[in-house]
The first five atom37 places (N, CA, C, CB, O) and aatype in JSON, in Angstrom:
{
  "aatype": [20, 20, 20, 20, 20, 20, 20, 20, 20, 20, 20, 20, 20, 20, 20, 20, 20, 20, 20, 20, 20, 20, 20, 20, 20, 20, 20, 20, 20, 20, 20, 20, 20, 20, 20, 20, 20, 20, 20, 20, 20, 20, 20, 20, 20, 20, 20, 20, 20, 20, 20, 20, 20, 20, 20, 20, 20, 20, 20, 20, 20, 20, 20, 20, 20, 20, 20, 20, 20, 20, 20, 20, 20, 20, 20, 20, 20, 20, 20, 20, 20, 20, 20, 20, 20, 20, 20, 20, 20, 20, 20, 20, 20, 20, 20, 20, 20, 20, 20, 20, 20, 20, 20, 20, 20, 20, 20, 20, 20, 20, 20, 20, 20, 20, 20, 20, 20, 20, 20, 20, 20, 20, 20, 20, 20, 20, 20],
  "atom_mask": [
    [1, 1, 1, 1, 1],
    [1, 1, 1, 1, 1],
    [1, 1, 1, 1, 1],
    [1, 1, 1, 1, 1],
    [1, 1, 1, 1, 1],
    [1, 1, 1, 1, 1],
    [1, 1, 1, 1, 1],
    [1, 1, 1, 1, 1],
    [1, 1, 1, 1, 1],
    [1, 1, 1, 1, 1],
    [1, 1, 1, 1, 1],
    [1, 1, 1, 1, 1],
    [1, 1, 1, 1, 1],
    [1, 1, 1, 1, 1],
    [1, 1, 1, 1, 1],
    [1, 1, 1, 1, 1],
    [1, 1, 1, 1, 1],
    [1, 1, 1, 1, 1],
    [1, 1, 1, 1, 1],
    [1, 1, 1, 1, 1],
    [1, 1, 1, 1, 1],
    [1, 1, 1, 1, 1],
    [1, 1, 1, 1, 1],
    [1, 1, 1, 1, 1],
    [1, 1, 1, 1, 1],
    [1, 1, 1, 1, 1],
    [1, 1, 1, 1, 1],
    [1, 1, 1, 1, 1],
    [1, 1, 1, 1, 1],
    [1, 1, 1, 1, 1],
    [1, 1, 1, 1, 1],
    [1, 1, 1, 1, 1],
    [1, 1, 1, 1, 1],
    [1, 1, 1, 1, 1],
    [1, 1, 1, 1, 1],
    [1, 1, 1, 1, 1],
    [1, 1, 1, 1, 1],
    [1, 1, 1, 1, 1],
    [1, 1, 1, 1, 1],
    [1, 1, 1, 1, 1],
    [1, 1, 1, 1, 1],
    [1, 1, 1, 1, 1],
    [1, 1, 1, 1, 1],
    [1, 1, 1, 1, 1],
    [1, 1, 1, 1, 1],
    [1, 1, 1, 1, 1],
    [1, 1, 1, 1, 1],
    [1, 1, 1, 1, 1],
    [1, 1, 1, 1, 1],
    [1, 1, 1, 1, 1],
    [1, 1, 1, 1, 1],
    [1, 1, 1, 1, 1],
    [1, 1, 1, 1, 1],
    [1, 1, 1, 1, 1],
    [1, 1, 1, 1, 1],
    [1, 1, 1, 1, 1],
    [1, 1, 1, 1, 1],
    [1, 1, 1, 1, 1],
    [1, 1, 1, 1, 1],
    [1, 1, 1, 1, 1],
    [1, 1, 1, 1, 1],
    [1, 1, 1, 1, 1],
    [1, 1, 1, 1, 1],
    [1, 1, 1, 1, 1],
    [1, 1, 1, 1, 1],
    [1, 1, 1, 1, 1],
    [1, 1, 1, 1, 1],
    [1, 1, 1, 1, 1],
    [1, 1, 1, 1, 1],
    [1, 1, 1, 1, 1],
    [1, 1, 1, 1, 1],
    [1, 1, 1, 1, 1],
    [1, 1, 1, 1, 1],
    [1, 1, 1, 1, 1],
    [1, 1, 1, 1, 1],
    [1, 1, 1, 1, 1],
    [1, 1, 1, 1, 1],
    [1, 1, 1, 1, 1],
    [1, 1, 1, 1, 1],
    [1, 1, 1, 1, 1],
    [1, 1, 1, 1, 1],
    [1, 1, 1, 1, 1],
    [1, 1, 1, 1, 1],
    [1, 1, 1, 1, 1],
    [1, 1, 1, 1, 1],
    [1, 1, 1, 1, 1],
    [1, 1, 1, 1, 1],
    [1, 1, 1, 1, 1],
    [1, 1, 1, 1, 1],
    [1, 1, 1, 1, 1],
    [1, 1, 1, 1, 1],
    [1, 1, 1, 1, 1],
    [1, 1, 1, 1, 1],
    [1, 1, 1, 1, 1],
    [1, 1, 1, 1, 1],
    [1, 1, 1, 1, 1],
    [1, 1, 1, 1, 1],
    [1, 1, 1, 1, 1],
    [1, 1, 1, 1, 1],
    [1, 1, 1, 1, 1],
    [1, 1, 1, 1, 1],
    [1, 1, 1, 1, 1],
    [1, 1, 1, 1, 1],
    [1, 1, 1, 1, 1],
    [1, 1, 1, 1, 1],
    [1, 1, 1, 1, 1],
    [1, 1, 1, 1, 1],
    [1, 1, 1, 1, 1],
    [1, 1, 1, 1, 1],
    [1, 1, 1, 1, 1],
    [1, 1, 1, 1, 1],
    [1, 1, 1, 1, 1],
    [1, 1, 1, 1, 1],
    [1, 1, 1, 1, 1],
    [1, 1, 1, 1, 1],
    [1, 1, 1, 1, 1],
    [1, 1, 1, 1, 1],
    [1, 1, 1, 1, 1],
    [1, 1, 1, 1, 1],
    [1, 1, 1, 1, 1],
    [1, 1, 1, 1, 1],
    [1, 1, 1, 1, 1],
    [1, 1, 1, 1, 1],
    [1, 1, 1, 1, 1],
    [1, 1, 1, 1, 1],
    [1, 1, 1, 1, 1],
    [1, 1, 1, 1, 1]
  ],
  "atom_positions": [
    [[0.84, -1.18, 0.0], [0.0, 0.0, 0.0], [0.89, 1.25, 0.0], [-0.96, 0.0, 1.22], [2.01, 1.17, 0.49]],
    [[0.37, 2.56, -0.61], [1.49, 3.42, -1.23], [0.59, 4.33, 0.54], [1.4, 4.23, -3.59], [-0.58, 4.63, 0.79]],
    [[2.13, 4.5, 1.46], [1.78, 5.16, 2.61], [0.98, 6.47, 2.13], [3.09, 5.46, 3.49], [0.21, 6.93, 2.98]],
    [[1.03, 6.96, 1.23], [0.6, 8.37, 1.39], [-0.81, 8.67, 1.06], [1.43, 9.22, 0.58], [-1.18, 9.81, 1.36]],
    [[-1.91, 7.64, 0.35], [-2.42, 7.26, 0.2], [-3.93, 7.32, 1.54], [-1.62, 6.5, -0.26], [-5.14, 7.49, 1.42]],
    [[-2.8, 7.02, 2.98], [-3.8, 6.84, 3.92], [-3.9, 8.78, 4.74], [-3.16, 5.26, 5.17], [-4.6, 9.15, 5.68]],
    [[-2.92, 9.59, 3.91], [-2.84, 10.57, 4.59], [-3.6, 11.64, 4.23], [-1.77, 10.82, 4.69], [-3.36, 12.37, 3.27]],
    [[-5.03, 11.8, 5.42], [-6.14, 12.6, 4.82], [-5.63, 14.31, 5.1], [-7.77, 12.14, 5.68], [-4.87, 14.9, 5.86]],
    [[-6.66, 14.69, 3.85], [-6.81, 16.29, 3.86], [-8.2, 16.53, 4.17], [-6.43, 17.04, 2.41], [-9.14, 15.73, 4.29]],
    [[-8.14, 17.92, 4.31], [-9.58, 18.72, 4.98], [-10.88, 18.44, 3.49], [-9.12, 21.08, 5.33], [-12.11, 18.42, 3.59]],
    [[-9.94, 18.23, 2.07], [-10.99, 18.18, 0.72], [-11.41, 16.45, 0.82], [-10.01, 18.7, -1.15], [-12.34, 15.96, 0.17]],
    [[-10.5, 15.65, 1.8], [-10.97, 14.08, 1.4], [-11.01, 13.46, 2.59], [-9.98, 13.2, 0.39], [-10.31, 12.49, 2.88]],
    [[-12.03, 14.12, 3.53], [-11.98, 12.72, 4.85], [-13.09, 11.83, 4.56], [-12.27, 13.27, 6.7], [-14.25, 12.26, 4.51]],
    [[-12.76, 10.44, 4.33], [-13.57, 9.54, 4.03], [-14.71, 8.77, 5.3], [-12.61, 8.65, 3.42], [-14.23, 8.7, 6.43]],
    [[-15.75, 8.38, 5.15], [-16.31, 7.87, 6.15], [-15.15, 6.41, 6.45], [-18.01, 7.59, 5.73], [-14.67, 5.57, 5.7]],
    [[-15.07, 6.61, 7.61], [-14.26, 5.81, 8.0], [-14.78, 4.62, 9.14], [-13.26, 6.67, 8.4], [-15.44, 4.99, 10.11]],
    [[-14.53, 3.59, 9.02], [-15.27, 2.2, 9.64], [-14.84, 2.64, 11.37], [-14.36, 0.26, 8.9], [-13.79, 3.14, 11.76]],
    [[-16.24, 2.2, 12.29], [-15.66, 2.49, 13.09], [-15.75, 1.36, 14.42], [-16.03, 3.74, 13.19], [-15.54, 0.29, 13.85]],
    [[-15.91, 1.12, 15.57], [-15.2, 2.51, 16.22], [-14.12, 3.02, 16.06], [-15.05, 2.54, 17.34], [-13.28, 2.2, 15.7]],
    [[-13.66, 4.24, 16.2], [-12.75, 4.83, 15.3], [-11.66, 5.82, 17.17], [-13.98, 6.19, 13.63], [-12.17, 6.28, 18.19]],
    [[-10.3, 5.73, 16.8], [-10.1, 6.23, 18.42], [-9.04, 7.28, 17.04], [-9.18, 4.79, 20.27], [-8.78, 6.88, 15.91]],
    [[-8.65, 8.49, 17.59], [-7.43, 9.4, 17.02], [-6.81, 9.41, 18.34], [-7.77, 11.06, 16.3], [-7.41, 9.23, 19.4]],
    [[-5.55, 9.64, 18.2], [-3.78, 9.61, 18.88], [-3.66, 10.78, 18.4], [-2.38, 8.41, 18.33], [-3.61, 10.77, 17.17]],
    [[-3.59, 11.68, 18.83], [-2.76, 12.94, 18.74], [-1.18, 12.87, 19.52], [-3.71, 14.16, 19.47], [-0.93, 12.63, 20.71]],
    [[-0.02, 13.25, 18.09], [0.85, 13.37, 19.14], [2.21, 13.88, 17.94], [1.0, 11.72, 20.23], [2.19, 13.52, 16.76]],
    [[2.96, 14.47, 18.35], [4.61, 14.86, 17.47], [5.15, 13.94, 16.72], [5.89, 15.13, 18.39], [5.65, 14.19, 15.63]],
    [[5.12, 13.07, 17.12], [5.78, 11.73, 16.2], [7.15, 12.04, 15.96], [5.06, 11.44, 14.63], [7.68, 11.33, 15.1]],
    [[8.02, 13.11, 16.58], [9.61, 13.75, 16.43], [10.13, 13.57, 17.3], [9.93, 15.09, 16.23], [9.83, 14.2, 18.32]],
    [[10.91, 12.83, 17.31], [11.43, 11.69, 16.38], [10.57, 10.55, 16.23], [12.71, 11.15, 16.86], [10.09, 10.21, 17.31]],
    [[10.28, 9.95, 15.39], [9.6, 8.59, 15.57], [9.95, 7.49, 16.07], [9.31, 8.18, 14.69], [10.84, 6.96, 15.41]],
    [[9.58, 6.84, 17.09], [10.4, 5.76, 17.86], [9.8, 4.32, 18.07], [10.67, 6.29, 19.26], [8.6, 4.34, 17.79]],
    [[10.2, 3.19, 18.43], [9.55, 2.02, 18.63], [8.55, 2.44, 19.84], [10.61, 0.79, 18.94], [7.57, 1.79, 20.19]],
    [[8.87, 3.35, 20.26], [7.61, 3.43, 21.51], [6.55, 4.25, 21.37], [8.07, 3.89, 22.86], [5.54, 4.31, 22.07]],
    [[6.94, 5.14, 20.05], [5.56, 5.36, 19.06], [4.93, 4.1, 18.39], [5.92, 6.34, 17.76], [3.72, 4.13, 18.15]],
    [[5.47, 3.28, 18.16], [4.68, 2.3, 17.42], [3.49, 1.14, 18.94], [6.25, 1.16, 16.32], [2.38, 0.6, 18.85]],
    [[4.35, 1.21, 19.92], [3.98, 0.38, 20.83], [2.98, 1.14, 21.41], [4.99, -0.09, 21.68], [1.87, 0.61, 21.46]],
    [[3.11, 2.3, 21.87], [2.0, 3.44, 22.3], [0.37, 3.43, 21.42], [2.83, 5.06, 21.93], [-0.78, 3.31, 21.85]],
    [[0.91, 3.6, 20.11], [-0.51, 3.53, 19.16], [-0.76, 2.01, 19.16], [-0.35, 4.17, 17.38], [-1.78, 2.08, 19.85]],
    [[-0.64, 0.82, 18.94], [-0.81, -0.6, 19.52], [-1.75, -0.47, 20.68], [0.61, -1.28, 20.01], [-2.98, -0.53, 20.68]],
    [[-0.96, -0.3, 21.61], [-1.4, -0.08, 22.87], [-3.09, 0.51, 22.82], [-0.29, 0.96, 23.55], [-3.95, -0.3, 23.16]],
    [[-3.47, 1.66, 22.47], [-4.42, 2.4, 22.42], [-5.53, 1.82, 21.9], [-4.12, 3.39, 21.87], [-6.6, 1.64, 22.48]],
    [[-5.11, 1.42, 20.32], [-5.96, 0.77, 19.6], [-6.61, -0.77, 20.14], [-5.22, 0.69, 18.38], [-7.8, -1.02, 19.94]],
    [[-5.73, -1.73, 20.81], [-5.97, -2.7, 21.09], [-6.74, -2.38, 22.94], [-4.6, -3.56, 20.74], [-7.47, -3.2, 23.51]],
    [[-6.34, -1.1, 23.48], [-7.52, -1.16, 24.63], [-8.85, -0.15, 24.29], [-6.81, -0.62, 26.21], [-9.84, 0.08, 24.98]],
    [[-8.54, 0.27, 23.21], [-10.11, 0.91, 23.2], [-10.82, 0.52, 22.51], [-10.36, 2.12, 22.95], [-11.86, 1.16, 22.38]],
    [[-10.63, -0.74, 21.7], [-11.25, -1.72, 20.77], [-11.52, -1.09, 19.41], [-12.57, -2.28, 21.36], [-12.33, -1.57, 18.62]],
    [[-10.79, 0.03, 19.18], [-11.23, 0.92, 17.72], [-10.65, -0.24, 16.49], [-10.17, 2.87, 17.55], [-9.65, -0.93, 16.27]],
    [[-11.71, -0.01, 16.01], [-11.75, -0.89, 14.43], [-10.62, 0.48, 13.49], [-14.12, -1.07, 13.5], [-9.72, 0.14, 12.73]],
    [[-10.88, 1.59, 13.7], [-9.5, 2.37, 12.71], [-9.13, 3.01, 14.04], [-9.89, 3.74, 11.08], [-9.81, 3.28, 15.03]],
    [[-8.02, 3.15, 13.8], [-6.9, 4.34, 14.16], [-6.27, 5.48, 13.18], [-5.69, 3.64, 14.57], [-5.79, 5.32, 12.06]],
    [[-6.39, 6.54, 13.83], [-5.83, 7.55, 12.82], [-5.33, 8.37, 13.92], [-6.92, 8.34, 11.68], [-5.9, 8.74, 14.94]],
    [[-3.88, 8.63, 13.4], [-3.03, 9.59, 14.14], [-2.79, 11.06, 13.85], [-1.87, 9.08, 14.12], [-2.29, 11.38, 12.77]],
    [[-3.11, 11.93, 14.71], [-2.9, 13.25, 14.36], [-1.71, 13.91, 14.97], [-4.03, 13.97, 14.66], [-1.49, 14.19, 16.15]],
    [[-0.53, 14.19, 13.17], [0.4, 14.73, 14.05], [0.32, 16.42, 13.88], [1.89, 14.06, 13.7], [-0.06, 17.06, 12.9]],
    [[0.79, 16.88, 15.09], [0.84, 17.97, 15.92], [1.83, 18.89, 15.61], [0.97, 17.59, 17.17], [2.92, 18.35, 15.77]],
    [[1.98, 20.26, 15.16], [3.52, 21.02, 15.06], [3.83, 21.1, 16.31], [3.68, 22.55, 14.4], [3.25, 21.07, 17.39]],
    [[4.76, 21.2, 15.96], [6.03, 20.89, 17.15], [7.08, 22.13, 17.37], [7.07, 19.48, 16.6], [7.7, 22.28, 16.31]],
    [[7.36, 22.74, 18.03], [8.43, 24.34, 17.9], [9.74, 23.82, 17.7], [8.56, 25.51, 19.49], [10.48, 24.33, 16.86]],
    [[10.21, 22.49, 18.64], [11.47, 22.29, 18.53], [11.79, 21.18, 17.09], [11.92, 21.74, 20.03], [12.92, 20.7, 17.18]],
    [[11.23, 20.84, 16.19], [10.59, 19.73, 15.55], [12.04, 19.43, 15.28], [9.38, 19.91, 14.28], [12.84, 20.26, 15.71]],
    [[12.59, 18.27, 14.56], [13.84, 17.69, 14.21], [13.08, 17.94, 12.61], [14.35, 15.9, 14.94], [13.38, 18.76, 11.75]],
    [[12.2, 17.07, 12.62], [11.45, 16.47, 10.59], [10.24, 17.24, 10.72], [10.79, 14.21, 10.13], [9.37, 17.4, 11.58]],
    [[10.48, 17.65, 9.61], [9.05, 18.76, 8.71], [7.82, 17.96, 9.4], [8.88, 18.6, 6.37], [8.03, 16.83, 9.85]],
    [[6.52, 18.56, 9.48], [5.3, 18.13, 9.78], [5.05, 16.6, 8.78], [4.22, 19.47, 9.47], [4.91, 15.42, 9.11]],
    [[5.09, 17.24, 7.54], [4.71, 16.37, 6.38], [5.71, 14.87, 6.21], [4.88, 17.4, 4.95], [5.35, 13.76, 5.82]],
    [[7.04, 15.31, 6.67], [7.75, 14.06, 6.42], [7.15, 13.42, 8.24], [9.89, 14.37, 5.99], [7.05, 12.22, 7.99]],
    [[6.96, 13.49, 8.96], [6.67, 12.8, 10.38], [5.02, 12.31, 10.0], [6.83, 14.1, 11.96], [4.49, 11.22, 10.19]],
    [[4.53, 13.43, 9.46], [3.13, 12.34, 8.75], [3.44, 11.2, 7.87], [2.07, 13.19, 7.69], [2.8, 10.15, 7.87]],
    [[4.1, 11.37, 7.38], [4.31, 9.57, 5.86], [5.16, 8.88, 7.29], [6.09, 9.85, 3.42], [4.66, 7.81, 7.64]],
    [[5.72, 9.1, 7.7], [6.01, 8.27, 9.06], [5.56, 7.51, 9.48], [6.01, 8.63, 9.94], [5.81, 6.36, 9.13]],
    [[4.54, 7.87, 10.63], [3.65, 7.54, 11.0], [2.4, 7.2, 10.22], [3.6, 8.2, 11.7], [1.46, 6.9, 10.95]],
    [[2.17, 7.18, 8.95], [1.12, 5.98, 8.4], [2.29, 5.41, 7.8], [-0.33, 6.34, 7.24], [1.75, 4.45, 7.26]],
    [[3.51, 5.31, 7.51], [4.25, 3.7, 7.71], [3.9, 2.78, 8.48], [5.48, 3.65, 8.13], [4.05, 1.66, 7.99]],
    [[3.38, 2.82, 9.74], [3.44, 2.04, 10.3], [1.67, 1.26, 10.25], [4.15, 2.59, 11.48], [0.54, 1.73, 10.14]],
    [[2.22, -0.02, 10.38], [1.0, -1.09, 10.23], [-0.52, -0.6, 11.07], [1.61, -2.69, 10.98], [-1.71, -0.41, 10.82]],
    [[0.21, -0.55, 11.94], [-1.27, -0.2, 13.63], [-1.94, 1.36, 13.14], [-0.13, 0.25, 16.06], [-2.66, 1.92, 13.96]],
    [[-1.69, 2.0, 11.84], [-1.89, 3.29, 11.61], [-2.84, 3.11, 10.83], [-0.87, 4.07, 11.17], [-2.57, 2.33, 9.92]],
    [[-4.38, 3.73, 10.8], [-4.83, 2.87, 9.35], [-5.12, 4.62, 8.57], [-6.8, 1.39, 9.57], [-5.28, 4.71, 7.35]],
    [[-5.14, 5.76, 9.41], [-4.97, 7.19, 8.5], [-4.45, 8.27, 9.22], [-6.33, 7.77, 7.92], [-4.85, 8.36, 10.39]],
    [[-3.78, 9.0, 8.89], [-2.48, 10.05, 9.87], [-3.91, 11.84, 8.87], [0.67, 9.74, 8.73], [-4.7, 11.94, 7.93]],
    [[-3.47, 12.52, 9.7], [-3.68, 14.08, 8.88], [-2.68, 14.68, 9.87], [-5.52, 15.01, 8.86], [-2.07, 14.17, 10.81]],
    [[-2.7, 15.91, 9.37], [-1.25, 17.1, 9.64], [-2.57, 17.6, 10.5], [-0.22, 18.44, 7.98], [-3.56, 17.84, 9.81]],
    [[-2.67, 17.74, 11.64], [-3.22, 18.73, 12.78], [-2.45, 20.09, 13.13], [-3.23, 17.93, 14.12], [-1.69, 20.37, 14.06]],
    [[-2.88, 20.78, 12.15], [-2.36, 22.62, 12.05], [-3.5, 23.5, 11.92], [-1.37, 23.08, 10.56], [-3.86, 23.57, 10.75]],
    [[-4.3, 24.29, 12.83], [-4.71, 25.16, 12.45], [-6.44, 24.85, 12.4], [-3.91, 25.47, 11.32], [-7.0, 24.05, 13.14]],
    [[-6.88, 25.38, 11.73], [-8.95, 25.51, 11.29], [-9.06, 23.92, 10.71], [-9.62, 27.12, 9.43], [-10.11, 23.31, 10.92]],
    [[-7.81, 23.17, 9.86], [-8.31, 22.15, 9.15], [-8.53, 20.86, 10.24], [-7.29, 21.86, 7.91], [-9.48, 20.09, 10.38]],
    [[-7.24, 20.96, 10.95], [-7.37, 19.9, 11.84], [-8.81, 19.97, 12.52], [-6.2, 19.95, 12.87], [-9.23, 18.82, 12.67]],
    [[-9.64, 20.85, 12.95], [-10.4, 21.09, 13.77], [-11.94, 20.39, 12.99], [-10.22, 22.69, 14.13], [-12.88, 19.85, 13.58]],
    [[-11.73, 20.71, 11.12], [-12.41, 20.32, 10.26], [-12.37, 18.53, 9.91], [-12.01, 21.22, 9.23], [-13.28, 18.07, 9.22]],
    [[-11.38, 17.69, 10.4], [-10.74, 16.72, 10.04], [-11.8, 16.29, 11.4], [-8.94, 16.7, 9.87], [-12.89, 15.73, 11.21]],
    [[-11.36, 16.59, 12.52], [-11.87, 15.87, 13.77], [-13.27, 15.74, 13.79], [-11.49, 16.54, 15.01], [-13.97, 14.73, 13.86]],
    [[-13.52, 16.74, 13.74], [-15.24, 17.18, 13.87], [-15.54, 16.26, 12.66], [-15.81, 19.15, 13.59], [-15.88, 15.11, 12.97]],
    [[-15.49, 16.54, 11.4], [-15.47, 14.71, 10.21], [-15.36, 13.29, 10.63], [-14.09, 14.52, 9.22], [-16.08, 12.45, 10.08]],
    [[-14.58, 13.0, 11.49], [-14.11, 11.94, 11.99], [-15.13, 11.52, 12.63], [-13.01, 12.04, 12.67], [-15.45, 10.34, 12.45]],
    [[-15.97, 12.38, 13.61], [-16.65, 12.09, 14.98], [-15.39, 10.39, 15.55], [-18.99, 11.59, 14.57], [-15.5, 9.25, 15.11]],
    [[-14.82, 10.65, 16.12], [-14.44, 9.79, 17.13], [-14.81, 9.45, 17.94], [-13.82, 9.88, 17.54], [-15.66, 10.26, 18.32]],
    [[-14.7, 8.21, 18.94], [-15.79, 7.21, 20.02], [-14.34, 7.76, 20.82], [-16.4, 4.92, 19.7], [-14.65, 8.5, 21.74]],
    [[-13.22, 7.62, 20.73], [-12.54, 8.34, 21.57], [-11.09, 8.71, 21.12], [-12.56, 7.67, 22.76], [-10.61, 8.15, 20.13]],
    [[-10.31, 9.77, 21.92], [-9.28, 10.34, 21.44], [-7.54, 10.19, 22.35], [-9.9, 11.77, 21.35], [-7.55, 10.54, 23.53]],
    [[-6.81, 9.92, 22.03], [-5.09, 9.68, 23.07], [-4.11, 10.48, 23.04], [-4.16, 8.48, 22.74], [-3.42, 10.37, 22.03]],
    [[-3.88, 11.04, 23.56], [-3.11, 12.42, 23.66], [-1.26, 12.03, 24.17], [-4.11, 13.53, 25.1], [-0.83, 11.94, 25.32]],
    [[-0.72, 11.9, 23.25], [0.93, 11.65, 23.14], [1.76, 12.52, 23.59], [1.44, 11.52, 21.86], [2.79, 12.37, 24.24]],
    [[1.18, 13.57, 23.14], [1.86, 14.89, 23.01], [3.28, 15.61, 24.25], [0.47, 15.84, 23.07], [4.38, 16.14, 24.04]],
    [[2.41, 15.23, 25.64], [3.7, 15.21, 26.71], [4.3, 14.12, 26.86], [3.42, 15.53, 28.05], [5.2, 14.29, 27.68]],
    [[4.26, 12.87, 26.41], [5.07, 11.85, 26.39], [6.32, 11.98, 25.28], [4.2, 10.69, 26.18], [7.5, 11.63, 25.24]],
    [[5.53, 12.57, 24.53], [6.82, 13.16, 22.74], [7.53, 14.07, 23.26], [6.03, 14.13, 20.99], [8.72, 13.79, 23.11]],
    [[7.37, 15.05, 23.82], [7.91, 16.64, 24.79], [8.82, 15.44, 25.46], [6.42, 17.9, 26.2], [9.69, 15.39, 24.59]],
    [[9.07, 14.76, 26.11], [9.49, 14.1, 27.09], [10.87, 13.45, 26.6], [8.44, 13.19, 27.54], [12.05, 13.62, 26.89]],
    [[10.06, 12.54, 25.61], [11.21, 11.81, 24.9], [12.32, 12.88, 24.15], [10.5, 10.78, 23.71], [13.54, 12.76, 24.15]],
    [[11.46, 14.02, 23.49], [12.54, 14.73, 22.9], [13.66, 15.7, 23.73], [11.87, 15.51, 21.97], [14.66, 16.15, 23.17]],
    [[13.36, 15.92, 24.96], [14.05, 17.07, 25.61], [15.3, 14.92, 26.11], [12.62, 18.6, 27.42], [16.52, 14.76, 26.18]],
    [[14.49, 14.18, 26.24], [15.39, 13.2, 26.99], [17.03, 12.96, 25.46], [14.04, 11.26, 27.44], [18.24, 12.86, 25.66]],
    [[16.17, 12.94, 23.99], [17.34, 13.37, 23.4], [18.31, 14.02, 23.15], [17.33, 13.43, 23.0], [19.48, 13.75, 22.9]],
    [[17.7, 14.98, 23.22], [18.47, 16.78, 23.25], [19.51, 16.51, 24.3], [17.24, 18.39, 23.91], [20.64, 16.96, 24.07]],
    [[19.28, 15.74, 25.65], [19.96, 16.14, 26.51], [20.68, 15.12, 25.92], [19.58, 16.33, 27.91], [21.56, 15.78, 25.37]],
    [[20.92, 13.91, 25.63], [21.61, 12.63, 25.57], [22.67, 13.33, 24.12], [20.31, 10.98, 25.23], [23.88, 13.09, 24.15]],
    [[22.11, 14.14, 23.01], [23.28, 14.42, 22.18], [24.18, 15.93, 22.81], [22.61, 14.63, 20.49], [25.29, 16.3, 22.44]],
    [[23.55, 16.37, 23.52], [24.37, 17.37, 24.18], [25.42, 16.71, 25.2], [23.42, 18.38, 24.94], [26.56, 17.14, 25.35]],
    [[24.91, 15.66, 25.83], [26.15, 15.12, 26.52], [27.27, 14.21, 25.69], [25.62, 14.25, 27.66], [28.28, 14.0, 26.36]],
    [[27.28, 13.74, 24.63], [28.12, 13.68, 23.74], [28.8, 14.34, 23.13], [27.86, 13.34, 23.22], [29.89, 13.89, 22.78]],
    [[28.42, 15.57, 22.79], [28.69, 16.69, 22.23], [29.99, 17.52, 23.0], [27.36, 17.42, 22.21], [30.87, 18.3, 22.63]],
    [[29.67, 17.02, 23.97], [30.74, 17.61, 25.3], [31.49, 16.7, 25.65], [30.13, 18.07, 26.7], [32.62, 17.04, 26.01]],
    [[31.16, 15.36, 25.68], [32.55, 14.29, 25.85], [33.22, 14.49, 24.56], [32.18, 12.46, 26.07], [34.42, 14.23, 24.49]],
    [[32.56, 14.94, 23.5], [33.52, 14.52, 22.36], [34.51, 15.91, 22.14], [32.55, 14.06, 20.82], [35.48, 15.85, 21.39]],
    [[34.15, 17.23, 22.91], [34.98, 18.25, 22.39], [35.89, 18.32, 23.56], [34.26, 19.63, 21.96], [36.49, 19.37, 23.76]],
    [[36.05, 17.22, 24.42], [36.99, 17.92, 25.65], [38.18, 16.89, 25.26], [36.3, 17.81, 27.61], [39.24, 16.92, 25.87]]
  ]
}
């Protein structure tokens, strides 16, 4: 399946099979514990789709758009949209969701835990 394919816009949200749960979250960097996290969600809230909404990010590493084809790489993903602005708000309200998972301070978390881990390299390696 061509990933990009599952990645909706505000002109094409399809009725989508449900129950249906959205993951909001950065996906920057993308990690195995993004993949285990959305697993996780999908398999306790019994949603027949999952669709992940990724989030801008201030400190971002990867463009919005490349962290979206990302995240519908992955199998447990069945449709990603770019959550920016009036559309995202148009996307959700389309969706009607049975329920929603919020990543977002767990991603904040992981990324400041990188930042710090290449800054301390950064400093063993210049002394």
């Amino acid at each position: 399946m061509d990933t990009r394919s599952k990645i909706l816009t505000t002109g094409h949200v399809p009725s989508l099979p449900g129950p249906l749960v959205v993951v909001t979250g950065y996906f920057d960097v993308l990690r195995a514990e993004h993949a285990r996290a959305l697993a996780t969600v999908r398999q306790s809230s019994g949603a027949a789709t999952l669709v992940a909404a990724v989030l801008p990010f201030a400190e971002e590493v990867f463009d919005i758009c490349e962290r979206a084809r990302m995240v519908a790489a992955l199998r447990v993903v069945d449709y990603v949209f770019i959550a920016s602005g009036a559309d995202a708000a148009a996307i959700l309200e389309g969706l009607k969701p049975q329920s929603t998972a919020d990543l977002r301070e767990e991603d904040a978390r992981r990324n400041r835990q990188i930042a710090e881990h290449v800054r301390r390299r950064e400093n063993r390696n210049s002394t």
